[in-house]
N, C-alpha and C positions, 0 to 999 in steps of 0.2 A: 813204453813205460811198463815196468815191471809190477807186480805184485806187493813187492818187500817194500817198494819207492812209494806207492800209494798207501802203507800202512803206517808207516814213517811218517808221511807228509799228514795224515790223519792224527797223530800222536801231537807230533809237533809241529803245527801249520806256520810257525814262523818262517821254515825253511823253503815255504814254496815261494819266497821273492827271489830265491833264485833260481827257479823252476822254468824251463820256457815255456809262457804262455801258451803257444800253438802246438804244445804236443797233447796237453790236457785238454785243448778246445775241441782236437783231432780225436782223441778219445771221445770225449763224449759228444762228438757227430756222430761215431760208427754205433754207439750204446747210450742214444740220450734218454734211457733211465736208470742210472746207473747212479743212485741216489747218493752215495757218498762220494764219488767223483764230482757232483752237479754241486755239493758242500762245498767241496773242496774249491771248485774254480770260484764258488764265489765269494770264499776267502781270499782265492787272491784277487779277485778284480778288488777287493776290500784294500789287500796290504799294497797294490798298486795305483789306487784311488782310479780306479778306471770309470768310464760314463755308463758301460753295460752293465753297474752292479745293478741297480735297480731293476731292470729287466729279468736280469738273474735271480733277484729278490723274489719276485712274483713266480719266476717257474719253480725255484725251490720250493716255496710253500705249499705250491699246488701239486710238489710228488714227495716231497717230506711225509713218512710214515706217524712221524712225533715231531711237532712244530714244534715244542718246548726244547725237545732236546736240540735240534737244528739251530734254536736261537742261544742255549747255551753255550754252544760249541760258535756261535761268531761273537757272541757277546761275553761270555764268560770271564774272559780276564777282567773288564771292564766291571762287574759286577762280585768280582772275586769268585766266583764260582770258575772251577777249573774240572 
């Protein structure tokens, strides 16, 4: 996974349902603090309704720099905030 693919998929998270899951999981095995990577997968356990969100939930928060912005960025549409 490149650079440009993770800034992309950060911009516009809708794209990562067609992401494969286990290249992002593979990433952040080798760099599991790798905070907006760690966003990012658990947007898509979100956009894939996976059962690991919640597990995911709890490690995000606990390396999220700014919870608020974290929860902007999985919530924001829903809140109109974008």
């Amino acid at each position: 996974m490149n650079l440009n693919r993770l800034a992309q998929y950060y911009r516009d998270p809708s794209e990562l349902a067609n992401h494969p899951l286990a290249e992002l999981e593979e990433l952040l095995h080798e760099y599991p603090f790798f905070t907006a990577g760690q966003l990012l997968l658990l947007k898509q356990y979100r956009i894939q309704n996976r059962s690991r969100y919640k597990k995911q939930h709890r490690k995000m928060l606990a390396l999220a720099p700014d919870p608020v912005r974290a929860f902007l960025f999985m919530e924001g549409d829903a809140w109109g905030v974008v």
